[in-house]
C-alpha positions, 0 to 999 in steps of 0.5 A: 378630302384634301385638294388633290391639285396641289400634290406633288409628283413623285418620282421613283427610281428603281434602277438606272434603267427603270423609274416610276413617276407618280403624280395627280392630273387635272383637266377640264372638258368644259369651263362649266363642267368640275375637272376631272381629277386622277391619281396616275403613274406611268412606268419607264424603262430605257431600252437602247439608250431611250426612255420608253413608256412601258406601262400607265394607270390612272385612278379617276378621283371622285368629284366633290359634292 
């Protein structure tokens, strides 16, 4: 399987009003631990002149054995 940490966001515009933005995210919880890896997009709508978070998903990427 690919490395997934180095993907690069993406992001989709579906309107001038609304954008969808697709990205992979890495954390760690303890140096000695794996990161955690997730495939996420996060979905945004402009209401009254500001960008607002109106729906986010992450799909958690199994860890390498």
């Amino acid at each position: 399987m690919a490395d997934l940490r180095h993907r690069r966001q993406r992001l989709i515009a579906l309107s001038s009003d609304h954008a969808i933005l697709v990205y992979t995210g890495s954390a760690y919880r303890d140096e000695d631990e794996p990161a955690f890896i997730a495939l996420m997009s996060s979905v945004y709508t402009r209401h009254d002149g500001t960008w607002r978070l109106a729906l986010y998903q992450q799909t958690p990427v199994p860890a390498q054995p």
